[in-house]
VEXMARRO-165094 format. One record per residue (C-alpha): x, y, z negated. Coordinates in steps of 0.1 Angstrom, whole numbers, padded with zeros to 4 digits, always signed. Layout:
# residues N
XYZ...
END
This chain:
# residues 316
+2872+0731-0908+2881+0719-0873+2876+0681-0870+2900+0661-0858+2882+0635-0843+2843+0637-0833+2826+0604-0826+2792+0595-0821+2765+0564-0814+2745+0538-0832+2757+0528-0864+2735+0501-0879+2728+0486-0908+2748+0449-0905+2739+0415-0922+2767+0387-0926+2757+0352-0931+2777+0327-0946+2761+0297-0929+2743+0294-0895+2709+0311-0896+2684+0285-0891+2705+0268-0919+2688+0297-0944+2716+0306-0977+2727+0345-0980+2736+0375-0962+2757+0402-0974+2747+0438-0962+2769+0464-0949+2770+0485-0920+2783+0490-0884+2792+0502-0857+2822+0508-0830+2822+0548-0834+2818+0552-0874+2840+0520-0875+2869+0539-0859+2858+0566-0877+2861+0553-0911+2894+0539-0894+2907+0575-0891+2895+0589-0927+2911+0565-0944+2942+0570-0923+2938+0605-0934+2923+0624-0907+2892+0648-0906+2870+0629-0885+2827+0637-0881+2802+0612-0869+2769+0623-0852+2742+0604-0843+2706+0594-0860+2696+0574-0885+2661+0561-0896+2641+0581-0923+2642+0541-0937+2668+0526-0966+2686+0510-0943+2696+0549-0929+2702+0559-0965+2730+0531-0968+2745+0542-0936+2750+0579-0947+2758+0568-0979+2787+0547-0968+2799+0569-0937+2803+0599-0969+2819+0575-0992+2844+0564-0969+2858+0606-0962+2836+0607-0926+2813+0641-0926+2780+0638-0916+2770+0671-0913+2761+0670-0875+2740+0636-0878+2709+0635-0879+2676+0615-0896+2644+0607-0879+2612+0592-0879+2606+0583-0846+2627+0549-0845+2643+0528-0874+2676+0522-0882+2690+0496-0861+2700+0463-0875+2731+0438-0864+2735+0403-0878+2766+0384-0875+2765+0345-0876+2792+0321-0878+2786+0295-0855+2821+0271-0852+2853+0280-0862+2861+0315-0859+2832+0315-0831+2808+0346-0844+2773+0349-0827+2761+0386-0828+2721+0396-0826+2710+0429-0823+2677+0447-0834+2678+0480-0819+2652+0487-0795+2635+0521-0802+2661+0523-0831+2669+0556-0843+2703+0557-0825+2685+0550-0787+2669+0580-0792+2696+0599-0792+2706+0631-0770+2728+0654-0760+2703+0684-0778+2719+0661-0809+2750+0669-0804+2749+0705-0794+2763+0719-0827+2792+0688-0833+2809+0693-0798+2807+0730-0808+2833+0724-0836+2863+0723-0811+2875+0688-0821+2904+0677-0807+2896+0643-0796+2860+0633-0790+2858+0593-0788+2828+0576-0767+2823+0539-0763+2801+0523-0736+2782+0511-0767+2764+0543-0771+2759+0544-0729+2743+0511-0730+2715+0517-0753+2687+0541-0726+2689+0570-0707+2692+0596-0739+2724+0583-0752+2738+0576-0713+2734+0613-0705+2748+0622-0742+2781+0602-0731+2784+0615-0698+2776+0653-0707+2799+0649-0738+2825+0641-0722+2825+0666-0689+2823+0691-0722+2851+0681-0740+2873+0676-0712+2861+0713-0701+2870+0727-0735+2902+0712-0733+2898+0685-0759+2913+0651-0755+2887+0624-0745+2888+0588-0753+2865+0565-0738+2866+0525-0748+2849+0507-0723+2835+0479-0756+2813+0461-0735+2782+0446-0748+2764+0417-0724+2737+0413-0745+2729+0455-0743+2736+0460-0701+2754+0439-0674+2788+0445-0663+2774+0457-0630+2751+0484-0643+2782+0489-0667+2806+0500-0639+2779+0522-0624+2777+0543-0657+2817+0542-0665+2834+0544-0635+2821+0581-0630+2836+0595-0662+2871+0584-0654+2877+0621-0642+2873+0632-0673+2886+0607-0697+2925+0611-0711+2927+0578-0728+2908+0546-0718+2911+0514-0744+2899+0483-0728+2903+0443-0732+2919+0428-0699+2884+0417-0690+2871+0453-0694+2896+0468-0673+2877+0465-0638+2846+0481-0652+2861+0515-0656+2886+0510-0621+2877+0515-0585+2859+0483-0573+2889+0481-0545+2911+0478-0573+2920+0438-0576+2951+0434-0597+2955+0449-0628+2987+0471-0615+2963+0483-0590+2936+0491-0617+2959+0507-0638+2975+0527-0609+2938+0540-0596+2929+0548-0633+2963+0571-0638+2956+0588-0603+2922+0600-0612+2940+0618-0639+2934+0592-0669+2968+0603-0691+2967+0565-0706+2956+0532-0699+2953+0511-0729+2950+0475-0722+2938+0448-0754+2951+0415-0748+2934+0396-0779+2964+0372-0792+2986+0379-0765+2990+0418-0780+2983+0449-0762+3001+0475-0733+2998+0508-0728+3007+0525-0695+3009+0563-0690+3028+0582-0658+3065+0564-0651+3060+0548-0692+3048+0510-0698+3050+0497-0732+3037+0463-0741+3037+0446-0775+3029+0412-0795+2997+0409-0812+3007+0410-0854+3003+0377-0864+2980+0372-0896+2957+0345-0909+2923+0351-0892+2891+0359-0908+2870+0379-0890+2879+0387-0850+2848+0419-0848+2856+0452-0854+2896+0445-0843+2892+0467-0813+2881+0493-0833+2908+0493-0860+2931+0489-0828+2917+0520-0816+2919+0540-0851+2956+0533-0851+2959+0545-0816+2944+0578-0820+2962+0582-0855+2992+0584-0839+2981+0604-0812+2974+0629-0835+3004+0621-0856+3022+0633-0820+3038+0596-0816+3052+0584-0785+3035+0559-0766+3052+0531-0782+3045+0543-0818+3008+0548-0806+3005+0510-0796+3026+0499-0830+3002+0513-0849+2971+0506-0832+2982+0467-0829+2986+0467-0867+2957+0483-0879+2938+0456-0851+2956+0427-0877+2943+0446-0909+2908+0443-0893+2916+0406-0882+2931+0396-0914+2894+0412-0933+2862+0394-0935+2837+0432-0921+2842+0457-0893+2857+0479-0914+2860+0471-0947+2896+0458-0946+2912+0488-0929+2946+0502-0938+2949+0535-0959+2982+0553-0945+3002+0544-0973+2991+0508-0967+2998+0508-0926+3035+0489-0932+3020+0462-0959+3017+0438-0929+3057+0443-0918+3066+0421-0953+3074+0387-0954+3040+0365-0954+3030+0355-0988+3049+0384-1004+3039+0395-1041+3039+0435-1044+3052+0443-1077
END
């Protein structure tokens, strides 16, 4: 059956600590990732959605699968080798809501990946392939598999989403622009924080009006702009629509861009308009704030209004 959604990247096995590191107590292990995390976004929302990538012949690749399966994603089109480990993530609290984020994913499983990986997924006709600069960032396999991906699916008529999801600690914002600005031709939808934004426009660009403008005259169909706890906007050809951010107690700020992004595409597929789109995706964002895990808190679709009743509400 056709997918709706095809992503792919690194998803990683992901330990949470309770306490600073160096102060030793318990981590809880799960796993991660921006792709499979809007992924599992988009199954539970009830989509058909497919993640490809590679995982370790290791445990930690065994959880992965397992999880991505149990959560409605097909796995068919990933992958297991022996060549590189699955990668590892840890999150630490440091102050406040203040999370530190390591990574241990050099010569992982998911660097090695290629575009000869996903020959067969891209085949399947989905109607929106999603790419993060994630996957870009990790060495020249998975840079070429982004940028070949998505010259494919915009060739074969599929929507492309790109979220920009920068990650300091994998490549610099320079290097960053260098990679991202080129796909623009070929990306419908482009998600980004405010900060984001001039990685993915023309370097002559200054303002954001003049970022946005640039990005919609290359032939980007929507500009998606993240605004944290000031909401989000989304602009498209003669449309602008901007929205508070939901508020809810917060527990855990990772993984809200993906749940934002989840919503978004939902109601792309669901055929919204643009308003509807960035209602849904700014709500499924506070399910994901609201929940301690990248994912684990995301809304089923029957759940997606539980957030519109009155705070402290008892469902009966």
């Amino acid at each position: 059956m056709t997918p709706d959604v095809l992503a792919f990247g690194e998803t990683m096995a992901a330990l949470r600590a309770d306490d600073p590191l160096f102060l030793g107590g318990s981590l809880k292990l799960s796993v991660a990732g921006a792709e499979s995390n809007v992924a599992i976004g988009l199954a539970r929302l009830g989509h058909r959605v497919c993640w490809a990538g590679l995982t370790g012949a290791d445990e930690f690749g065994r959880l992965v699968r397992r999880t991505l399966r149990a959560e409605g994603v097909d796995i068919s089109y990933s992958g297991v080798t022996d060549r590189g480990p699955t990668g590892l993530v840890v999150f630490e609290p440091r102050v406040a809501d203040l999370v530190r984020v390591s990574y241990y994913r050099t010569g992982s499983a998911g660097s090695l990946l290629t575009i000869r990986d996903l020959e067969v997924a891209l085949a399947t006709g989905a109607r929106i392939v999603h790419l993060t600069g994630v996957t870009a960032a990790l060495g020249e396999g998975p840079r070429h598999a982004v940028e070949s991906a998505a010259r494919r699916a915009s060739e074969a008529g599929a929507l492309v989403c790109l979220d920009v999801n920068h990650r300091s600690r994998l490549w610099s914002r320079g290097v960053a622009a260098e990679v991202l600005r080129p796909l623009m031709p070929h990306v419908d939808i482009l998600v980004a924080s405010d900060d984001e934004l001039p990685l993915a426009a023309p370097a002559s660009a200054a303002t954001e009006g003049e970022r946005v403008t640039a990005l919609l005259d290359q032939g980007v169909r929507e500009v998606v702009v993240k605004r944290g706890a000031e909401g989000a906007a989304a602009f498209a050809a003669g449309r602008t629509v901007s929205l508070p951010a939901v508020a809810v107690p917060v527990r855990d700020t990772v993984g809200a861009g993906d749940g934002f992004v989840a919503g978004y595409l939902s109601a792309v597929l669901d055929g919204e308009p643009l308003e509807a789109r960035l209602d849904r995706a700014v709500y499924t964002g506070a399910f994901a704030v609201a929940s301690r895990g990248d994912w684990e808190g995301l809304p089923a679709r029957h759940e997606i209004d539980l957030l519109r009743a009155d705070p402290g509400s008892t469902l009966r």
